[in-house]
Each structure stands twice: as C-alpha cells, then as structure tokens.
C-alpha positions as CSV (number, residue, x, y, z in Angstrom):
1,X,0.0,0.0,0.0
2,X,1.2,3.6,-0.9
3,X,1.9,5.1,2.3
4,X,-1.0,7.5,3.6
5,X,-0.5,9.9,6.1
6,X,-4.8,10.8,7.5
7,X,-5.1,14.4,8.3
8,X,-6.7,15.7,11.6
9,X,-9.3,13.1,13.3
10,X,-9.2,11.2,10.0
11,X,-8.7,7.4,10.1
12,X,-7.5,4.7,7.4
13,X,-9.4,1.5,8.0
14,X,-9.4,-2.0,5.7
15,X,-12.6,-3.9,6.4
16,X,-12.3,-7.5,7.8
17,X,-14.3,-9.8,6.3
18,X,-16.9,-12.0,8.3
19,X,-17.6,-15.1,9.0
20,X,-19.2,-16.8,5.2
21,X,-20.6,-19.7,7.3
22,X,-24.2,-20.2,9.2
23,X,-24.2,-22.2,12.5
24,X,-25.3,-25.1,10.9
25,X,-22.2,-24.7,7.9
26,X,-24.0,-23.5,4.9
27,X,-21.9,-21.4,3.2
28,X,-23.2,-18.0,2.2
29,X,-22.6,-16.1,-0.5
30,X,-21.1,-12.6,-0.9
31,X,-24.1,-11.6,-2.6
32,X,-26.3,-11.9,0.4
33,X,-23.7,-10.9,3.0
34,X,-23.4,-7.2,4.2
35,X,-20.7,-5.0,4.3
36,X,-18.5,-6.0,7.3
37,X,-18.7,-3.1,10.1
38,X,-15.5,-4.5,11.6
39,X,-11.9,-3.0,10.5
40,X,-8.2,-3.0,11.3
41,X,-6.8,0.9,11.5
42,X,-3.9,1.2,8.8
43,X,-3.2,4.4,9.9
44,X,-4.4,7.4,12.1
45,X,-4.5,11.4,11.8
46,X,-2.8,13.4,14.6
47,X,-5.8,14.4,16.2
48,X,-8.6,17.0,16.0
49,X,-8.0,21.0,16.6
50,X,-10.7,22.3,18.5
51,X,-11.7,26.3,18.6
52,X,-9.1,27.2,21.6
53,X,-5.9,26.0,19.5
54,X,-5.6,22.7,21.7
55,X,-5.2,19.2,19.9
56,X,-7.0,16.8,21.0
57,X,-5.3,13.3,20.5
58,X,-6.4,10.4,18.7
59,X,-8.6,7.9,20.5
60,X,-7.2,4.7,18.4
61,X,-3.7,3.8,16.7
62,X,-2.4,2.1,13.7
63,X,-3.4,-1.9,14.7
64,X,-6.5,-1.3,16.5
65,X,-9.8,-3.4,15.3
66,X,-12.6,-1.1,15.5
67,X,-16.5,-1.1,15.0
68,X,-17.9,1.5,12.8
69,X,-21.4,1.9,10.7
70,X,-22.3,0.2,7.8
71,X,-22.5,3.6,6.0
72,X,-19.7,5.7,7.7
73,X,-17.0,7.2,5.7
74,X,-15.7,6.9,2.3
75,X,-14.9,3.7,0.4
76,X,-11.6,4.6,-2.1
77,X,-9.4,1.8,-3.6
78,X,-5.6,2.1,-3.2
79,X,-3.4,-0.1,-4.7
80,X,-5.6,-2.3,-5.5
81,X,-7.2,-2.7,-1.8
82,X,-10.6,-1.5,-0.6
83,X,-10.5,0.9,2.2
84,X,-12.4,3.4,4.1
85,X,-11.8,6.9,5.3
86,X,-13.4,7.5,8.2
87,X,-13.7,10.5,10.8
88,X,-12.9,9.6,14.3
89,X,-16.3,10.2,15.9
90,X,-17.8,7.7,13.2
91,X,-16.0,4.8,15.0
92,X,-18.0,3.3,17.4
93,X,-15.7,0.7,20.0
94,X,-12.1,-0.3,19.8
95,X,-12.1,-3.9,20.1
96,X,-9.5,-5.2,22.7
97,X,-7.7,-8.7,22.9
C-alpha cells in the first residue's frame, strides 16, 4: 500500500471480512452478506483542533480493530485494496484482545 498519512481526526481503515458460514455450515454467498462493520486501523491522523488551538489526541492507533457503521465514511481503492476513510467520531468501539 502507498503510504497514507490521515489528516486531523481522520482514520484509514481495511474492512475484515466476516464469517461466510451459518451455525449449521451452509456457506453463504457474498451476494447476500453485508458490508463487514469490523476493520483494522492502517493508519491514524494526529488528532482533532478544537476552537481554543488545543489538539485533541487520537482515541485509536495504527493496529487497533474497530467497529464502525455500515454507512460511515468513504470507500476509495488504493493499490488495488478496498479501504475506508473515516472521521474519528464515526468509529463506534475499539475492540481489545
């Protein structure tokens, strides 16, 4: 991958794919899957500037698996990969262990 650098409270995120398998192992297509709202942070901006000059820092890093809405931020293709641009406030819960 080219190497991105986010701006402000901007994160770089690649989707993880879900589990394609029901309970009971029938395999389902990517047609009738949905987007996965699960993604690994490629990289991170420095944080946002608020109205009195102060940064505030980032709340996730380059590694972290986050949650984020199924319609947040913007799909662009890099390289050849899928990824999404998303603002810090559209990420929902940093997954731990």
């Amino acid at each position: 991958m080219s190497k991105l650098r986010p701006l402000h409270d901007r994160v770089i995120v690649k989707r993880l794919e879900e589990e394609r398998v029901s309970a009971g192992g029938i395999v389902i297509p990517d047609s009738a899957t949905e987007k996965p709202t699960r993604g690994k942070v490629l990289a991170a901006g420095t944080g946002l500037l608020l109205a009195s000059g102060q940064l505030r820092p980032m709340g996730v890093k380059e590694g972290d698996v986050v949650l984020f809405g199924k319609y947040a931020g913007q799909e662009i293709k890099v390289d050849g990969e899928d990824l999404v641009f998303l603002k810090e406030d559209d990420i929902v819960a940093v997954l731990e262990g």
